[in-house]
C-alpha positions in Angstrom: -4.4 -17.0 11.9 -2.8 -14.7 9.0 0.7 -14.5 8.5 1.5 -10.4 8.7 4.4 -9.1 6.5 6.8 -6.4 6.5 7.7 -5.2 3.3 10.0 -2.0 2.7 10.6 -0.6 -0.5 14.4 0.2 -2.1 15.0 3.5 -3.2 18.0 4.1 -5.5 19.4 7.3 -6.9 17.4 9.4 -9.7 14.5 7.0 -9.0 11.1 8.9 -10.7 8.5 9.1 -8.0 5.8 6.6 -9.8 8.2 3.9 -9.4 7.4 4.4 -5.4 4.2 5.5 -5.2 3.0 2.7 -7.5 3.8 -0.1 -5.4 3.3 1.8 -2.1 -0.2 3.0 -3.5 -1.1 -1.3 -4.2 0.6 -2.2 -0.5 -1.1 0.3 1.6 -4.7 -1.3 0.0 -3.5 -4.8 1.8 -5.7 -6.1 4.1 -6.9 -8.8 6.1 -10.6 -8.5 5.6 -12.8 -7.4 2.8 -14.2 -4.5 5.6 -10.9 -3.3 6.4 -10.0 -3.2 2.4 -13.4 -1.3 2.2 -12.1 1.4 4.8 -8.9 1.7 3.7 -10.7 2.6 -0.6 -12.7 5.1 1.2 -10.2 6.9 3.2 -7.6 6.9 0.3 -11.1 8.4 -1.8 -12.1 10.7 1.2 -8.3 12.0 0.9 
């Protein structure tokens, strides 16, 4: 069985908005299988 992770993401004051979405953009492509990393590249394309 995989472990499953929480992982949060520190925002500080005057922080420019790639330095979140970069990491967040890499995180939300996490997955457990290569079929749900498959879905999850096609609905960040489809959006």
């Amino acid at each position: 069985m995989l472990k499953q992770y929480k992982v949060g993401i520190l925002l500080y004051d005057f922080v420019d908005i790639l330095d979140v979405s970069g990491p967040s953009e890499v995180l939300s492509l996490t997955a457990y299988s290569k079929l749900q990393q498959k879905n999850n590249v096609v609905q960040k394309i489809a959006a």
